[in-house]
C-alpha positions as CSV (number, residue, x, y, z in Angstrom):
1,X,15.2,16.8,9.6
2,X,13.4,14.1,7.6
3,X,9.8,13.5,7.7
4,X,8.4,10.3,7.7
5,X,4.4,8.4,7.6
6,X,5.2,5.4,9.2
7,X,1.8,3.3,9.4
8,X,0.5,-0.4,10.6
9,X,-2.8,-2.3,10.2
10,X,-5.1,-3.8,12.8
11,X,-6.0,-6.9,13.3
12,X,-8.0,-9.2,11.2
13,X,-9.5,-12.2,10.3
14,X,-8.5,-14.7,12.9
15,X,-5.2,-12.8,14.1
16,X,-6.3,-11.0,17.6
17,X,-3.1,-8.7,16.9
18,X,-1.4,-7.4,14.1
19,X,2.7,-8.1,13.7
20,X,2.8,-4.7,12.3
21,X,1.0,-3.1,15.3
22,X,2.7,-4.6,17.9
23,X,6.3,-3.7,16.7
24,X,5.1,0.2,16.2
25,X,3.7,0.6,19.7
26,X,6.8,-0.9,21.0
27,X,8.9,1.9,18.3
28,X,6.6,4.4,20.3
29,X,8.0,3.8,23.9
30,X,11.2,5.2,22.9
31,X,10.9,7.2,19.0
32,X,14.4,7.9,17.8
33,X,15.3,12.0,17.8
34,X,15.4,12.1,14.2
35,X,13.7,11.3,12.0
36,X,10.4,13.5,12.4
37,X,8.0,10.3,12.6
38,X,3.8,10.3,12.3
39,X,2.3,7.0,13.0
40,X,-1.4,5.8,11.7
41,X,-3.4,2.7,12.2
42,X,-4.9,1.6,9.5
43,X,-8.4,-0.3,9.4
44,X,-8.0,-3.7,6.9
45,X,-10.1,-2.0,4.2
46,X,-9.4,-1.1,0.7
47,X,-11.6,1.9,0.6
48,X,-10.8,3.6,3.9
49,X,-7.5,2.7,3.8
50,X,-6.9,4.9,0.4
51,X,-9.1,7.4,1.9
52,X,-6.8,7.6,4.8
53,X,-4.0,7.8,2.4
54,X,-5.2,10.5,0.2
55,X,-5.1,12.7,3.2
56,X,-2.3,11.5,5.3
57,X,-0.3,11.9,2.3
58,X,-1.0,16.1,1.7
59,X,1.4,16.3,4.6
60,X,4.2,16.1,2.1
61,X,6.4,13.6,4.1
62,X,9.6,13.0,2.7
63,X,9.2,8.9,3.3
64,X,6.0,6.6,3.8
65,X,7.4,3.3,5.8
66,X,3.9,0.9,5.5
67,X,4.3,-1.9,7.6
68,X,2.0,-5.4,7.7
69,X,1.9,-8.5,8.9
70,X,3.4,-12.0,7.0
71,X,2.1,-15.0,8.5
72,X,4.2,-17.7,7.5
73,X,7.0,-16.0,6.9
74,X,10.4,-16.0,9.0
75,X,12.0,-12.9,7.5
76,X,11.1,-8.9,7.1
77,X,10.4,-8.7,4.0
78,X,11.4,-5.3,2.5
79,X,8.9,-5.2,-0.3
80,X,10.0,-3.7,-3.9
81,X,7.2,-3.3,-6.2
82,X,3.4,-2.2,-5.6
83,X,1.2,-4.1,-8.5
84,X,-2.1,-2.3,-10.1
85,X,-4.0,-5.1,-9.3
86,X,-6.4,-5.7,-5.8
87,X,-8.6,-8.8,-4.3
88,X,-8.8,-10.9,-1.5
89,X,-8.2,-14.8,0.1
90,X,-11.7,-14.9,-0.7
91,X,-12.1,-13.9,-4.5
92,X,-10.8,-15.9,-7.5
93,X,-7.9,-14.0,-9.5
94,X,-10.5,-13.3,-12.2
95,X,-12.3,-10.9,-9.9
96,X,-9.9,-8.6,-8.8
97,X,-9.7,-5.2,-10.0
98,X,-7.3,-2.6,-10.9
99,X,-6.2,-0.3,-8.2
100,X,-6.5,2.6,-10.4
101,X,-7.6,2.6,-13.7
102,X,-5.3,5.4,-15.3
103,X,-2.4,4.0,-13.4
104,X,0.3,1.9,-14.7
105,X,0.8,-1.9,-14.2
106,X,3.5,-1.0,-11.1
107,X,5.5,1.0,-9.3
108,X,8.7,-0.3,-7.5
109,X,10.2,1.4,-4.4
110,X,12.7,3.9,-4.9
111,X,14.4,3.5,-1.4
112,X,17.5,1.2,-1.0
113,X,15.6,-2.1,0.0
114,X,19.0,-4.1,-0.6
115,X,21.1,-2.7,1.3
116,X,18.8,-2.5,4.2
117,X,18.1,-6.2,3.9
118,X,22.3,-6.1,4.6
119,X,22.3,-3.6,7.0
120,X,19.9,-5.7,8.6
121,X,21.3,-9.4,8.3
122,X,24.5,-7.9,9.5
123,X,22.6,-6.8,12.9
124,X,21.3,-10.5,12.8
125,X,17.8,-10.0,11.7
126,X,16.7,-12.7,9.5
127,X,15.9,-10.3,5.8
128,X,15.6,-9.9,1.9
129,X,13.8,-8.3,-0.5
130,X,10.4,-9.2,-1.7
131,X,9.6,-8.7,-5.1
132,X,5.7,-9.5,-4.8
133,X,3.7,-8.0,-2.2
134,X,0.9,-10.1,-2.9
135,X,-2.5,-8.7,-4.5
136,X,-4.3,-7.8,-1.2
137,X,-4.0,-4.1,0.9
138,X,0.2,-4.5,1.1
139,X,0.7,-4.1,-2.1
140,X,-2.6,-1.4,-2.3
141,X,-1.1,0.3,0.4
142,X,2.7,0.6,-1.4
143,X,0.9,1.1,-4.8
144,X,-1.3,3.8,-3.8
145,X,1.6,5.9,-2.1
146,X,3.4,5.7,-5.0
147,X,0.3,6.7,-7.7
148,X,-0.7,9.9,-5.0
149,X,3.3,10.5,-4.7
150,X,3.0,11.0,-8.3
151,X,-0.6,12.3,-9.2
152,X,-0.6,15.2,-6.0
153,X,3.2,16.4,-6.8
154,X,4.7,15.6,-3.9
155,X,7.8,14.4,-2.9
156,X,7.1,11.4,-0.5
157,X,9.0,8.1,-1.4
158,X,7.5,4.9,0.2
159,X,8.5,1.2,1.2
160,X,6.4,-1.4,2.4
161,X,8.0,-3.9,5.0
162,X,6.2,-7.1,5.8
163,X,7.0,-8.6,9.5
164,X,6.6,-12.2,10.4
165,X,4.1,-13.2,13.4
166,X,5.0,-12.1,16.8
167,X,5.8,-14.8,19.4
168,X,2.5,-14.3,21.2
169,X,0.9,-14.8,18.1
170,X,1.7,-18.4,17.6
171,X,2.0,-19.6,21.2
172,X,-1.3,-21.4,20.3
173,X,-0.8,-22.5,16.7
174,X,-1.6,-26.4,16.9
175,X,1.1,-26.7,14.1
176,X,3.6,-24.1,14.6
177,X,4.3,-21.5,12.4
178,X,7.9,-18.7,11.6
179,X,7.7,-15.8,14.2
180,X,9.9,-12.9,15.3
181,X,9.9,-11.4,18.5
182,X,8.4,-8.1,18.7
183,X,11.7,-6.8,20.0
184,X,13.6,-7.8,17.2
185,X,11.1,-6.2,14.4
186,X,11.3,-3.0,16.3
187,X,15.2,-3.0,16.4
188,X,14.9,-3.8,12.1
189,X,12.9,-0.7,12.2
190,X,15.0,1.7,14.3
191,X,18.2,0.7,11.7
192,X,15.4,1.1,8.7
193,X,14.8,4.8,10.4
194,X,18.1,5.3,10.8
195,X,19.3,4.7,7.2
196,X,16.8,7.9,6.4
197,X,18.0,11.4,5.7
């Protein structure tokens, strides 16, 4: 039976709750039989959350689903390709850094991203792939996994899947903003989960 990491971040800056969060408690009330799943939290930190990694990831899991939150977006966004490259909202692009200095410029998901993004839009789940995670701790998180993958020898293969804002998220937005019900990013997870063996 497959193994799989499937993490989510906390909360942070002016979200009270994370997307990402929210659906995998709700996966947790009822965790399909199969596959084997682990779940993490993960703090919104660049250095703990590689720390975290480096030892979540000598478990040797056969999959690492990452999952964070998209505000503004209206879709899951199956995400393709992690990008050597890290900074914040609040650096300009001249100060970011390298993820890993004897890495290579990328790594792109080896899992079947399109064809969940159909399986998905066929269960009438608004999806597509992403090919730019963005250059904060997404695409760390999906570019890490991939470099330890790779540098440790083992055999996990990883996705990162960005979910839009909850309902209860936005109630209060003066503008409005995309969400998805909770309910419905858990149910995009359960036929992601299933599509693993």
């Amino acid at each position: 039976m497959p193994s799989v990491l499937l993490t989510a971040f906390e909360p942070y800056d002016r979200w009270s709750s994370n997307a990402s969060w929210l659906a995998l408690v709700e996966l947790t009330q009822e965790l399909p039989k199969s596959p084997v799943i682990t779940t993490r939290l993960y703090p919104v930190d660049f250095a703990a959350v590689k720390q975290r990694l480096t030892k979540d990831l000598t478990a040797n899991y056969d999959y690492a689903i990452h999952l964070g939150q998209a505000p503004g977006s209206s879709r899951v966004q199956l995400e393709a390709i992690g990008l050597n490259i890290g900074g914040s909202s609040h650096q300009s692009p001249d100060e970011f850094l390298p993820l890993s200095d004897d890495g290579p410029i990328g790594y792109r998901s080896p899992l079947p991203l399109a064809a969940w993004a159909v399986k998905l839009r066929e269960a009438g789940i608004p999806a597509q792939v992403s090919y730019h995670a963005g250059t904060y701790l997404c695409n760390a998180t999906l570019y890490w996994t991939c470099y330890l993958a790779e540098r440790l020898s083992i055999k996990t293969e990883a996705a990162f899947i960005h979910l839009p804002l909850d309902v209860s998220q936005v109630v209060a937005e003066p503008h409005g903003m995309p969400s998805l019900p909770t309910a419905l990013a858990t149910k995009a997870l359960r036929l992601i989960l299933e599509q693993l063996d």
